[in-house]
C-alpha positions as CSV (number, residue, x, y, z in Angstrom):
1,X,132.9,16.3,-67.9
2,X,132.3,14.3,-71.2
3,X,129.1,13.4,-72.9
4,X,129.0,9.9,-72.2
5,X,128.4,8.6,-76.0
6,X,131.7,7.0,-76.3
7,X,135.1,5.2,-73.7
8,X,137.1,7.5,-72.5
9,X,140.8,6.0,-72.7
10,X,142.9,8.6,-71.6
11,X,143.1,12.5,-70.5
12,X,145.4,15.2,-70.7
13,X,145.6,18.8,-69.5
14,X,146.8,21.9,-71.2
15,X,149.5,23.6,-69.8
16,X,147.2,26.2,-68.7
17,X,145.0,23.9,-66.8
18,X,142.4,25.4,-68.9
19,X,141.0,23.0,-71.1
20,X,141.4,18.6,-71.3
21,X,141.8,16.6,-73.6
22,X,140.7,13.5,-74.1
23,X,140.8,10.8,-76.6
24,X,137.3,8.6,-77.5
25,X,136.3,5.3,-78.7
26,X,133.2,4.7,-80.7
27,X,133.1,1.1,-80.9
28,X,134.2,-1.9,-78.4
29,X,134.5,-5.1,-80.8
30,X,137.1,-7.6,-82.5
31,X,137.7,-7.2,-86.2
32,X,139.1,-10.6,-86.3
33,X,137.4,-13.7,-84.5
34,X,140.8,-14.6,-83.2
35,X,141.2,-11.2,-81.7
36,X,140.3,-10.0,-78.3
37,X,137.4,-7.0,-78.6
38,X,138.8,-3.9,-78.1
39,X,138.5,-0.1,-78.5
40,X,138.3,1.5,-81.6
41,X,136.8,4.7,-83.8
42,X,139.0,7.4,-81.6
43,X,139.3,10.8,-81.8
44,X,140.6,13.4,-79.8
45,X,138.5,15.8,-77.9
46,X,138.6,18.9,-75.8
47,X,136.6,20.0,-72.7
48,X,136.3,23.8,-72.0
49,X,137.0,23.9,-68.0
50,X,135.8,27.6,-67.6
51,X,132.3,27.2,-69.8
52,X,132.3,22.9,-70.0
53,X,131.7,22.9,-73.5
54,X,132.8,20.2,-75.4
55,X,134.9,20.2,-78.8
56,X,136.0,17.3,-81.6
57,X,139.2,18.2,-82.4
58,X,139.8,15.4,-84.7
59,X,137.2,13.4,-87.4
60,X,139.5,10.4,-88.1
61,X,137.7,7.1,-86.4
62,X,140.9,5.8,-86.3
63,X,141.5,1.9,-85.8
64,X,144.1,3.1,-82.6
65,X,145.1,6.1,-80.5
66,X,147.4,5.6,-77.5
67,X,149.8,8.2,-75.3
68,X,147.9,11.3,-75.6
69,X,150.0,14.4,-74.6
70,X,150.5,18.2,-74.7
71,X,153.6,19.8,-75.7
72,X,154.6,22.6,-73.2
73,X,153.9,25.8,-75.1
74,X,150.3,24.4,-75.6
75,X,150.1,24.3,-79.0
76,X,150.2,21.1,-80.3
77,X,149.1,17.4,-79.1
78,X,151.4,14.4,-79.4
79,X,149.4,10.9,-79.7
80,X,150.8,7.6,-80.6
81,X,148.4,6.0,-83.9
82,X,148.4,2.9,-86.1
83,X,148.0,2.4,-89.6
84,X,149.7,-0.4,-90.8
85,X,152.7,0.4,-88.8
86,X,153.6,2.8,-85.4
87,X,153.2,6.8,-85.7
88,X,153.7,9.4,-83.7
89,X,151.9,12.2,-85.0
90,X,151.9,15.7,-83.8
91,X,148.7,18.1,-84.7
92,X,149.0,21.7,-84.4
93,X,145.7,23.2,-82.5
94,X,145.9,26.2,-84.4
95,X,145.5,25.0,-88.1
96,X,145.1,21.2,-87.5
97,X,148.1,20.5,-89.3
98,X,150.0,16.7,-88.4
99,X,153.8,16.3,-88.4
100,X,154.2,12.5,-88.0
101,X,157.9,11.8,-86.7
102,X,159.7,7.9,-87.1
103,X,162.6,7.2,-84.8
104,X,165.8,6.5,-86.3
105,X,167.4,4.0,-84.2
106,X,169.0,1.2,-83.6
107,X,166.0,-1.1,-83.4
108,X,165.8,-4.9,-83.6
109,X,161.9,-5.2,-85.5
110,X,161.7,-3.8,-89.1
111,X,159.7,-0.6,-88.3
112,X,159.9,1.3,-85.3
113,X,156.9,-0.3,-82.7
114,X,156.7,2.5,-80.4
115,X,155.0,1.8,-77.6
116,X,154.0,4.2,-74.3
117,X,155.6,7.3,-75.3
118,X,156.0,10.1,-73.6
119,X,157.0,13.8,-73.9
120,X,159.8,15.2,-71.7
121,X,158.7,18.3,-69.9
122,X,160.8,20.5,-71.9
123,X,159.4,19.2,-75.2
124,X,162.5,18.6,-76.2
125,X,162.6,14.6,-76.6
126,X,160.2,11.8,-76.3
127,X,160.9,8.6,-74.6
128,X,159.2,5.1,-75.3
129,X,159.7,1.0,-75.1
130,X,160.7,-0.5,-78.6
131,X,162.3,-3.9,-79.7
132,X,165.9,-4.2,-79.0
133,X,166.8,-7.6,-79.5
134,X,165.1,-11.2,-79.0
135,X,166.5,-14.1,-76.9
136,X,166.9,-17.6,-77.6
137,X,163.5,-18.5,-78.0
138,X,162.7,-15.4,-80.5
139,X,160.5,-13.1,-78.1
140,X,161.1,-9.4,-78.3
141,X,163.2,-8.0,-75.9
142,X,162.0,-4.2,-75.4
143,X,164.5,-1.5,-74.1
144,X,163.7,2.0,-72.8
145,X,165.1,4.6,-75.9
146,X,165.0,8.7,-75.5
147,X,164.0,10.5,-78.5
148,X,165.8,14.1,-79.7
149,X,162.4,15.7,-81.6
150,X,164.9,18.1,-83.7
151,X,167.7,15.4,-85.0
152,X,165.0,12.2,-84.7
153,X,167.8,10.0,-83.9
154,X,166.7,7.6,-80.8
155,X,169.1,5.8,-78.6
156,X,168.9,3.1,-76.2
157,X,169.3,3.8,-72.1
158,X,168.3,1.1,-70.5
159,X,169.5,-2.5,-70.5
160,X,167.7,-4.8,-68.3
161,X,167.2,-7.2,-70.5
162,X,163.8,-7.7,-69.8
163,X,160.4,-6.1,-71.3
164,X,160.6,-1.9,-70.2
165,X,157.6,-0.5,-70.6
166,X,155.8,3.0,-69.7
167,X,158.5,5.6,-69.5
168,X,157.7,8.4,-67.4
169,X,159.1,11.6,-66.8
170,X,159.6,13.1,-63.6
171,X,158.0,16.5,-63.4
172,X,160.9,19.3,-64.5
173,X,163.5,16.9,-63.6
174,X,166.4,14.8,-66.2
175,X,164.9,11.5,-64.7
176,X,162.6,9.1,-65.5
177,X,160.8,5.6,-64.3
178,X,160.0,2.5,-65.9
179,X,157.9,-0.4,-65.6
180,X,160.2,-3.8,-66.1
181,X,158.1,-7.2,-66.7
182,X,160.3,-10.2,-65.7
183,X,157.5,-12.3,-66.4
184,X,157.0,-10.5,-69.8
185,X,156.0,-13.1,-72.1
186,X,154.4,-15.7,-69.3
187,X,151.2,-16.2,-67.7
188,X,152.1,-14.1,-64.8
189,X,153.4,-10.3,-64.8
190,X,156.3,-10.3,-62.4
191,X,157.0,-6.1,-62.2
192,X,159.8,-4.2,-60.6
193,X,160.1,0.0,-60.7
194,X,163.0,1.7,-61.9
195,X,164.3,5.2,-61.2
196,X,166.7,6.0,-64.2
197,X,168.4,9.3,-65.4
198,X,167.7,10.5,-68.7
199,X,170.8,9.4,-70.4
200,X,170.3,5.9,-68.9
201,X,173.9,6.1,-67.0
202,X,171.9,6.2,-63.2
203,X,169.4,3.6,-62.4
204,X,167.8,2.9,-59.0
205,X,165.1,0.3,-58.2
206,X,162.3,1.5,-56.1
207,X,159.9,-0.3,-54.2
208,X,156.0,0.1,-54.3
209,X,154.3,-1.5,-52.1
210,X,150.7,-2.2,-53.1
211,X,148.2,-2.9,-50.7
């Protein structure tokens, strides 16, 4: 369905199920010689699923792009960016416009780092992984917070005390799962699945068993 010229990182449909988006990198490389190479140069694109005709929606070659969504009515996308700290940006598909929005919370790193967020079927709040404390050795403890997109006010609802990561929503439903790390911080991952409601009071562990 794309043109092949760039990496395709991540898709995501329109409430319609007429058209995908997708965002783009243009380069592969390290911009440091410490650094590990990675994708950079994205934009956002959109695929036509009735003619498959291709569109730049964007013209930014941005240094990051991440947690590409669509809000429900269709008429804006929700990506995460970087430039010099975390953003969440919303772009209106009719004009272009871009709302960014910054979490106020209770949050243990300077600036919001908002990481895997992700829009609540409603479009009503956003969910993500941020920094809630640090132990005794100083590594960043991250915590699942829930969004409201009218007040901007974040709070915390889960506390495992571990590294939370990748929020999902369930489809139409006030639940959500995580991704918790116990090994967050060593050489090897050690992951457990959580089912948790929405407000964080409910939480259920699931198991996946991979083959």
């Amino acid at each position: 369905m794309t043109n092949g010229e760039g990496l395709v990182t991540e898709a995501a449909f329109s409430p319609d199920g007429e058209s995908l988006f997708y965002l783009e990198a243009g380069i592969h490389t390290n911009y440091s010689p410490i650094a590990s190479e990675r994708p950079h140069d994205f934009d956002i694109y959109r695929v036509d699923l009735g003619a498959m005709e291709i569109e730049q929606i964007t013209h930014k070659d941005a240094y990051d792009m991440s947690a590409l969504d669509v809000t429900p009515d269709g008429e804006a996308l929700m990506y995460r960016s970087y430039d010099g700290s975390d953003q969440l940006l919303f772009q209106t598909l009719e004009d272009g416009s871009e709302t960014a929005v910054t979490p106020i919370g209770d949050f243990a790193s300077e600036a919001p780092m908002i990481s895997s967020p992700a829009l609540s079927s409603d479009g009503e709040h956003v969910v993500f992984s941020d920094v809630a404390t640090t132990n005794e050795s100083g590594t960043f403890i991250y915590e699942g917070f829930r969004m409201d997109l009218e007040t901007k006010q974040a709070e915390q609802i889960t506390s495992f005390g571990e590294h939370v990561t990748s929020p999902v929503f369930f489809n139409h439903q006030d639940k959500l799962i995580v991704t918790v790390d116990k090994g967050f911080a060593t050489s090897v991952p050690d992951y457990d699945y959580w089912v948790i409601s929405a407000d964080g009071d409910e939480r259920e562990r699931i198991q996946i068993n991979f083959p």
